[in-house]
C-alpha positions in Angstrom: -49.4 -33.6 -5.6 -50.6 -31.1 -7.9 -50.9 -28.4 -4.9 -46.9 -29.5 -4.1 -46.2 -29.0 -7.7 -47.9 -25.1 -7.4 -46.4 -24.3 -4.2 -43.1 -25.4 -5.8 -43.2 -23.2 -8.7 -44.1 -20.2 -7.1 -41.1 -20.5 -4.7 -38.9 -21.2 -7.6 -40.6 -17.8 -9.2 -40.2 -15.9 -6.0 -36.7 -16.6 -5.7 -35.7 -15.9 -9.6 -37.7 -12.6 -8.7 -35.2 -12.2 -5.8 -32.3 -12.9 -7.5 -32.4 -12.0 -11.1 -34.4 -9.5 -11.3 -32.1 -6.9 -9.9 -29.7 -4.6 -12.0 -26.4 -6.0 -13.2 -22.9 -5.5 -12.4 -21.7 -2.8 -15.2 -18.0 -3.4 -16.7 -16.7 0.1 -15.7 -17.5 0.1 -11.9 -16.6 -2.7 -9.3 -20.2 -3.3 -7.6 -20.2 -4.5 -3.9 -22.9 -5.7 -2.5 -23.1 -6.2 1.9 -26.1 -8.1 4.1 -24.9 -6.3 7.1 -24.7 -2.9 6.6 -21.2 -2.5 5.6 -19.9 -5.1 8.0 -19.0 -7.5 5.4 -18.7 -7.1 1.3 -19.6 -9.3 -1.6 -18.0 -8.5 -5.3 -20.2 -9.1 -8.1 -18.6 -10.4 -11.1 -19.6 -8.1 -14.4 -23.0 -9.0 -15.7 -24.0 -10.8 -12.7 -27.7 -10.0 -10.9 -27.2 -7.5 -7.9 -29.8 -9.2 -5.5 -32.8 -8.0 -5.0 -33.0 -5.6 -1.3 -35.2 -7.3 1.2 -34.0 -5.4 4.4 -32.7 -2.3 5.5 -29.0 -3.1 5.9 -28.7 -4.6 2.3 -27.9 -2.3 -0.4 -24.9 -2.4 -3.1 -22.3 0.5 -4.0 -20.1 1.4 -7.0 -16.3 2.1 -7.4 -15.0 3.5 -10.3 -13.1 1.1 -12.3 -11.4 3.5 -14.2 -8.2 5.8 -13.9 -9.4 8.6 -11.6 -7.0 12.4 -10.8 -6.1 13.8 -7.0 -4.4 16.5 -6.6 -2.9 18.2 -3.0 -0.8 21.4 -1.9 1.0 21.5 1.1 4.0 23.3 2.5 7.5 21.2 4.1 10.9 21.3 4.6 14.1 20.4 2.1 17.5 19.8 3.7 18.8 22.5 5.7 15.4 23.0 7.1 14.7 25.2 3.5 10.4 25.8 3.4 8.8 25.9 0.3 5.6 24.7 -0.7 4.5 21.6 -3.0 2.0 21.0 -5.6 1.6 17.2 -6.5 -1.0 16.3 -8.9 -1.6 12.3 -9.5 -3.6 9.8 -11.3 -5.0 6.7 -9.4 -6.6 3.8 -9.7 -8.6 1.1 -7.2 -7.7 -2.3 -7.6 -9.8 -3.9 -4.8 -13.2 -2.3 -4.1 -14.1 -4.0 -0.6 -10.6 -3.0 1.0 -10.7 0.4 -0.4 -14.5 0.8 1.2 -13.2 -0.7 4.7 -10.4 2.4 4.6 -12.9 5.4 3.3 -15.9 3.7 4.9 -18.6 6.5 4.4 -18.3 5.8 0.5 -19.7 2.1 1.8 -23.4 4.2 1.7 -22.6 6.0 -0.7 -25.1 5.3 -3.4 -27.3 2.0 -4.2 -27.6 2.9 -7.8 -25.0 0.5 -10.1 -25.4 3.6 -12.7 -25.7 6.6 -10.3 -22.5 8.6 -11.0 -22.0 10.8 -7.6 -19.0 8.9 -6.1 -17.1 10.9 -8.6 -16.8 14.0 -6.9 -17.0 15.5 -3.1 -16.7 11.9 -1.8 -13.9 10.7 -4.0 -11.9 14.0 -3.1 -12.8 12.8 0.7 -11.4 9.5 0.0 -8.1 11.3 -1.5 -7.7 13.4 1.2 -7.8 10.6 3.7 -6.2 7.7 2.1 -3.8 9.3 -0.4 -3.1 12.8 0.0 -2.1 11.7 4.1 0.2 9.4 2.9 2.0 11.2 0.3 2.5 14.1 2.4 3.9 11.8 5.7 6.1 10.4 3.0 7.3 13.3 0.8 8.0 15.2 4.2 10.4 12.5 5.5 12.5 12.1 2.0 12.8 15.6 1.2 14.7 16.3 4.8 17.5 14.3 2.9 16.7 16.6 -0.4 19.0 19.8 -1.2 17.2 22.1 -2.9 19.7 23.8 -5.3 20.4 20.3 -6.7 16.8 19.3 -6.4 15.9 16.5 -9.3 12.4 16.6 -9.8 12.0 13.5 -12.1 14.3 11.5 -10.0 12.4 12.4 -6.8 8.7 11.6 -8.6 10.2 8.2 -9.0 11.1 7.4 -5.6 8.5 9.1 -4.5 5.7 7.1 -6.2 7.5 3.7 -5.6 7.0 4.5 -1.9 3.7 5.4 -2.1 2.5 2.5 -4.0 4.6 0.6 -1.3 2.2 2.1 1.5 -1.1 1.9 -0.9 -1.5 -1.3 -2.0 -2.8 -2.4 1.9 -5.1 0.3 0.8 -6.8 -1.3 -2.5 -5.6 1.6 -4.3 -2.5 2.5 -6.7 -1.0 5.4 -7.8 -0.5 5.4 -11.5 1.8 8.6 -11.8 2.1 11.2 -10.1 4.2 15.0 -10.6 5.9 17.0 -7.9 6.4 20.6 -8.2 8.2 22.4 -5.2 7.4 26.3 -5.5 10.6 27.8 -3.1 9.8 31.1 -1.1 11.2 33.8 -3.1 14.5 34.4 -0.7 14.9 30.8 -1.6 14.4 30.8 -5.4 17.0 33.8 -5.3 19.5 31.9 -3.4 19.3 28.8 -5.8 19.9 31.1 -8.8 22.7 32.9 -7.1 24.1 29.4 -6.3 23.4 27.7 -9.9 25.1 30.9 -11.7 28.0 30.9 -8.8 28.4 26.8 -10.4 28.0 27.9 -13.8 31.3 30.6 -13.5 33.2 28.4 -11.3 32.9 25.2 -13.8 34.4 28.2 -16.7 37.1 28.8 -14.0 35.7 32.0 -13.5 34.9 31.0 -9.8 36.4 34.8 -8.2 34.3 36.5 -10.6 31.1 34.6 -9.6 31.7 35.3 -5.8 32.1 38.8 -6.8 29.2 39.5 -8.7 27.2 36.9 -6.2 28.0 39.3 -3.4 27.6 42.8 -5.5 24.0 41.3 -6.7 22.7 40.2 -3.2 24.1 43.9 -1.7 22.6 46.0 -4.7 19.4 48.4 -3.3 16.3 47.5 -4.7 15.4 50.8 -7.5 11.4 51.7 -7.4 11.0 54.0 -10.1 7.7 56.1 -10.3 6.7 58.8 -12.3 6.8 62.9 -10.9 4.4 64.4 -9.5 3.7 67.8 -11.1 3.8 71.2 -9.2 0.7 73.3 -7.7 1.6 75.4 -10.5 2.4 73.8 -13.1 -1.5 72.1 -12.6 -3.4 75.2 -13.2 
């Protein structure tokens, strides 16, 4: 019996060894922890034991559980088939850990270090460019074919915009918590919207002839390049 008792208490020790003895789940991370190498996910509650690796296909990995910042560039169309080029700059966040890992699934070995802080840079911007950045470009470039540029609302558009990302994302495991969009026209654009915003401008001060007039005197005036005269053989010595 007193062998039993022995053999007893050093399986109970072994597996307390296996189980607690591990690191912990850290409040500002979501810690996952798979069997399988990645085929399947287990959450681990915040101050909960990470179990102890036995074999080669179990390991854990940390998401940020904080507000992280994306950012993209990319040139499309406005109504009218009108090019210009887009900066959008956003803040994010991920909600669910295990289905953001199954849709950027080379951050699933990324790290097996609760506290190591290298998801927050090359792979992160992977993540963004695959998961986010795709989907508010396929997105943006379908609502802004319905966008006029000269009566472009950028606040307006931001909203719609990040209501139908979210819409997309949250299959994703990841939110977007704001985001700006800041078209940058080609210049022969950015002179037509000023000639057509100052042409509104007369014609609401029923001055709509003169607008026209000066519209069409400003887009047929030369271009001046002034530079400064070049002295004479002469006049160098």
């Amino acid at each position: 019996m007193k062998s039993i008792r022995i053999i007893a208490l050093a399986l109970a020790a072994i597996a307390a060894l296996l189980t607690g003895c591990g690191d912990r789940a850290f409040s500002n991370v979501q810690t996952i922890y798979t069997k399988d190498c990645g085929v399947n996910w287990q959450l681990i509650k915040v101050g909960e034991s990470i179990p102890y690796k036995q074999f080669k296909c179990e390991y854990h990995v940390t998401v940020p559980d904080y507000p992280l910042q994306g950012d993209t560039r990319f040139k499309t169309m406005f109504k009218g088939r009108v090019l210009a080029e887009v900066e959008v700059a956003y803040d994010y966040s991920i909600f669910d850990a295990i289905v953001f890992v199954g849709e950027a699934k080379y951050i699933g070995k990324a790290n097996t270090d609760a506290t190591d802080k290298s998801n927050a840079s090359g792979l992160y911007e992977a993540a963004e460019n695959a998961v986010i950045d795709k989907r508010i470009r396929d997105i943006a470039a379908d609502m802004l074919l319905k966008e006029d540029i000269v009566d472009f609302s950028q606040a307006e558009f931001e909203d719609k915009l990040l209501a139908a990302v979210n819409e997309v994302l949250k299959s994703k495991g990841v939110k977007l918590n704001f985001l700006s969009f800041v078209p940058i026209p080609e210049e022969q654009t950015r002179l037509a919207i000023d000639m057509l915003t100052a042409y509104k401008v007369y014609e609401s001060r029923g001055l709509a002839e003169f607008g026209q007039k000066l519209a069409i005197a400003k887009a047929g005036a030369a271009r001046i390049t002034l530079t400064a005269p070049q002295p004479k053989a002469d006049e160098k010595k």
